[in-house]
N, C-alpha and C positions, 0 to 999 in steps of 0.2 A: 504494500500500500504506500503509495507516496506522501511524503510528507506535508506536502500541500491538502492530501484530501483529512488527515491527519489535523493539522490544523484547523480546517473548516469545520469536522465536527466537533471539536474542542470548539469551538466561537460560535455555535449553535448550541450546545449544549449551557455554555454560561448560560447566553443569553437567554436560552427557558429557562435555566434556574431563575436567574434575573427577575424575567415575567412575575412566574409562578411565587416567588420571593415578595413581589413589588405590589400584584394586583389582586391575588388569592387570600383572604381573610383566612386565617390558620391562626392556631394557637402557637405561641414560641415551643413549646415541647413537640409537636407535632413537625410544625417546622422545621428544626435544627435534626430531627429523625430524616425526613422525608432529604435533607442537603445531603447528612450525610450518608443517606444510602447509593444519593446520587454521585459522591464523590468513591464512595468505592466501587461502584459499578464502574464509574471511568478510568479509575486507577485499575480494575482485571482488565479492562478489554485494552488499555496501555500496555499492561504486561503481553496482553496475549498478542497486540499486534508488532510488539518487536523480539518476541517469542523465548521472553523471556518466564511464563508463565507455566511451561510445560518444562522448562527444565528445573522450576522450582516443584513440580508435581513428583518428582523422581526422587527428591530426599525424602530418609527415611530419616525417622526419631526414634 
């Protein structure tokens, strides 16, 4: 995936959180849930698209 397309759904994504943040009446507990599921959802599929994510699947504990 190129880093341009990379980029753009990084700058998509803020900006719905942005939105969603700015115009969605939410309670602060709900909201700081709802950020941060979205920041770890984008932090796996970071991992997974410079495929770094399948080589952390392979340690063992």
């Amino acid at each position: 995936m190129p880093i341009l397309n990379i980029l753009i759904v990084l700058i998509i994504v803020g900006f719905l959180l942005w939105v969603v943040n700015t115009y969605i009446p939410m309670d602060k507990k709900i909201k700081s849930i709802f950020n941060l599921v979205v920041v770890i959802a984008v932090i796996i599929w970071l991992l997974k698209v410079f495929g770094l994510f399948d080589s952390l699947s392979n340690i063992t504990v």
